[in-house]
N, C-alpha and C positions, 0 to 999 in steps of 0.2 A: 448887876449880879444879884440873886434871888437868892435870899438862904436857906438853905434844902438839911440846915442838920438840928436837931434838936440840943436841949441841952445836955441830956445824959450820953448822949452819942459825944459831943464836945468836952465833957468832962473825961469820960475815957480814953479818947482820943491826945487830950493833955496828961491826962496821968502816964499812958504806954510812950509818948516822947519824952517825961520826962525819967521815967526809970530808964529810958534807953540813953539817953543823956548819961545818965549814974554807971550804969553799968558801960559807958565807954570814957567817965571822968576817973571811974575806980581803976581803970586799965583789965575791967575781967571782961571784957572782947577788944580784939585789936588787929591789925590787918585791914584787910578787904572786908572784912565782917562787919567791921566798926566804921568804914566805910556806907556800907551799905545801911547801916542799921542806923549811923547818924542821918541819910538822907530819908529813910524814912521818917524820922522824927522830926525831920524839920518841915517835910510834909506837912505831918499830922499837925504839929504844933502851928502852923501858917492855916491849914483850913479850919482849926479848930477855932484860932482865933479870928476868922473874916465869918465862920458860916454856913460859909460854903464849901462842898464838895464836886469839882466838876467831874468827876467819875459817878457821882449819884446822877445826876445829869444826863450820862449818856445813858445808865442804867435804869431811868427814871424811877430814883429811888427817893423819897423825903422823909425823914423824919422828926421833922419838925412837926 
């Protein structure tokens, strides 16, 4: 696996999981929302941490 993100891409990417983190630990989204908004941040937080984007990939996007 080839790393396709740079760091400023991976720093933003950590900062938006973890205020989504915040704001569904604070309980201000809940439901299906918080649902959804936690799997995104666990997303972002997993390719922010490996690198890699496989959606940059098929997009053949890098920013690295």
């Amino acid at each position: 696996m080839t790393k396709n993100m740079g760091t400023t891409d991976r720093m933003v990417r950590s900062a938006l999981a973890a205020g989504a983190a915040a704001l569904i630990a604070t309980k201000t989204v809940n439901g299906p929302t918080a649902v959804a908004l936690g799997s995104l941040a666990t997303i972002f937080a997993l390719t922010s941490s490996v690198g890699h984007c496989p959606a940059y990939d098929v997009a053949d996007i890098n920013t690295l």
